[in-house]
N, C-alpha and C positions, 0 to 999 in steps of 0.2 A: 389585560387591557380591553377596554369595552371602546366602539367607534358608532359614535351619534351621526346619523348624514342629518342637515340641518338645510332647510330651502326653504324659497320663497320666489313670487316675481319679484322683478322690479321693481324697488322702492317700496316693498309692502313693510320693511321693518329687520332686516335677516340681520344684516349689519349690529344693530343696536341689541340683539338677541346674542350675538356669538358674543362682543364685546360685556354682554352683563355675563355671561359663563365664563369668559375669563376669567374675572374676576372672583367666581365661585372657583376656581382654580383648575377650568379646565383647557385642555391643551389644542388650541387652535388651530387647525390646518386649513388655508383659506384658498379656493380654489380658482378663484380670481386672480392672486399673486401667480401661483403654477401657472394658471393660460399665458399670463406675460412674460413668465422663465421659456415656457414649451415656441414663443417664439421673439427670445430676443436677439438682438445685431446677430448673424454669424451661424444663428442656428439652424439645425439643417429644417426645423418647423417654420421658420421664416424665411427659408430659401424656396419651400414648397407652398406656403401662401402667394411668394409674390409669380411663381413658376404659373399656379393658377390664376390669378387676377391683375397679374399684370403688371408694371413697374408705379400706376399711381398708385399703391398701396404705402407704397414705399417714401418716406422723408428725404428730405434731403443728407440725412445725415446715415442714412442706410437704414434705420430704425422702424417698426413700423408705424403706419402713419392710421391710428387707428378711425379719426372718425371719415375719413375716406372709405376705407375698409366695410366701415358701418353701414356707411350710405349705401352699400352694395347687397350686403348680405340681409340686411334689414327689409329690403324692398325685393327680396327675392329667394324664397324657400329653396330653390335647387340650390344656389346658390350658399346660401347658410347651410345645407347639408354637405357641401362639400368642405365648408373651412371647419364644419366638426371632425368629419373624419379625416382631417389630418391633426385637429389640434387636441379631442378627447384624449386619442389613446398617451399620447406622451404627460397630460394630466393627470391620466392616472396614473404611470409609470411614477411621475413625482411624486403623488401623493403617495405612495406604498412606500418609497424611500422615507416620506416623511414620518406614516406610521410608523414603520420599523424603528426608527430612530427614536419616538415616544417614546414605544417598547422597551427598547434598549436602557434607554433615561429612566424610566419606571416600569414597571411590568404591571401596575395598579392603575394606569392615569388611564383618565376619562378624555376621548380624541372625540373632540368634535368637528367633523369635515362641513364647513360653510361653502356649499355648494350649490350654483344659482339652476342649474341645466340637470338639475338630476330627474327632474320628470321626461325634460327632453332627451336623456342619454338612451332611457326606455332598456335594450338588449343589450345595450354596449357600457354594462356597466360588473365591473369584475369585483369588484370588493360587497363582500356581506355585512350589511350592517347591521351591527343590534338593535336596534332603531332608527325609525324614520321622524322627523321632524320637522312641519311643514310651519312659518311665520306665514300666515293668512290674513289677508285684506283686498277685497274686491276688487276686480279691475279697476272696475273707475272709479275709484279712488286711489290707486296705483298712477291713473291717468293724472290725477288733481294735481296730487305730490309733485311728480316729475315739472309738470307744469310751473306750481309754486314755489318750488324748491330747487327745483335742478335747470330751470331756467330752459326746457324744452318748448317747440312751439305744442302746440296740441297735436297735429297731425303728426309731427315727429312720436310724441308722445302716446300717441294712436297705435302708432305701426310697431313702436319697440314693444309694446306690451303686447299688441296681438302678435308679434313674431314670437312668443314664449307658448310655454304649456299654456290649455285652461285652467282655471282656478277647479274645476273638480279632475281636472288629470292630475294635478299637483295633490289634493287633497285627496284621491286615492292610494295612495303610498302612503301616507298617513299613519304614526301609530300614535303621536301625541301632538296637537294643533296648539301654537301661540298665537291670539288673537290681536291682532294688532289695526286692529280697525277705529281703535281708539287713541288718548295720548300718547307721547312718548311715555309718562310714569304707569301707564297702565297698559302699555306692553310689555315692560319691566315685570309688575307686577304679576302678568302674564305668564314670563319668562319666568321667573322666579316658583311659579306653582309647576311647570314641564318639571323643571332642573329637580322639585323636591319629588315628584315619580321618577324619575330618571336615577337617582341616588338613594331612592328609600332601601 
């Protein structure tokens, strides 16, 4: 088993990159799903968020109540440093379950971990990968997207993207770059040249 880490900011493309590897047939572990396992209803990750920040985190339905959540850690680096180190390490706990379990299913398969914060994990990151894999596109144009597409204000849009890595801390991990500063068929086509080094 070989394991791709696969990143990018915010709306730069990562999504539309793991989704065309699927389809090359490889075996997705998406680390976004895991951060929302690591704290749902009941869990002792979501008992320790709201311990920190308080009960408006929290839904009415006991759940977490994410873009509350947001509005706090977004507009406040200590802040975001603490709701990692509760919610990384059970992340990666998941995800090694999930390796192992590829493993298990094939001893051959190609694990790509879709992982947004891997520049930001920095020391706090336990799994070796055989590659790095950064989906690259400029800040601001990261800023456009969100704007055009995800229906952020700008200043919202502002602040999510500069609470992440910078585009050269990300693209120092780097051992193969998808460009995606362009279309969607020509980040594909992007994605599609990584995958054929990746499997040559």
């Amino acid at each position: 088993m070989r394991i791709i880490g696969l990143t990018g900011g915010i709306a730069a493309g990562k999504s539309t990159v793991s989704r065309r590897w699927a389809e090359h047939g490889a075996v997705v572990v998406d680390a976004d799903r895991l951060a929302r396992e690591a704290v749902a209803p009941g869990s002792p990750g979501l008992a320790r968020v709201a311990e920190r920040f308080g009960p408006g985190v929290l839904a009415a339905d006991g759940s977490l109540d994410r873009p509350a959540l947001g509005s706090i850690v977004f507009a406040d680096a200590d802040a975001r440093r603490d709701l990692e180190a509760i919610t990384h390490p059970e992340v990666w706990r998941l995800a090694q379950q999930a390796f192992d379990a590829a493993e298990a299913a094939d001893p051959e398969a190609l694990v790509v971990y879709d992982v947004p914060l891997l520049a930001e994990a920095r020391g706090r990151r336990p799994i070796a990968f055989d590659a790095v894999v950064v989906v690259d596109a400029p800040a601001a144009q990261r800023v456009e997207r969100l704007v055009a597409f995800r229906g952020a204000t700008r200043d919202e849009a502002e602040r999510r993207v500069g609470a992440q890595a910078s585009d050269a801390e990300r693209l120092a991990l780097a051992d193969h770059v998808v460009d995606a500063t362009g279309t969607v068929d020509e980040t594909i086509r992007s994605a599609d040249d990584v995958w054929a080094r990746l499997t040559r």
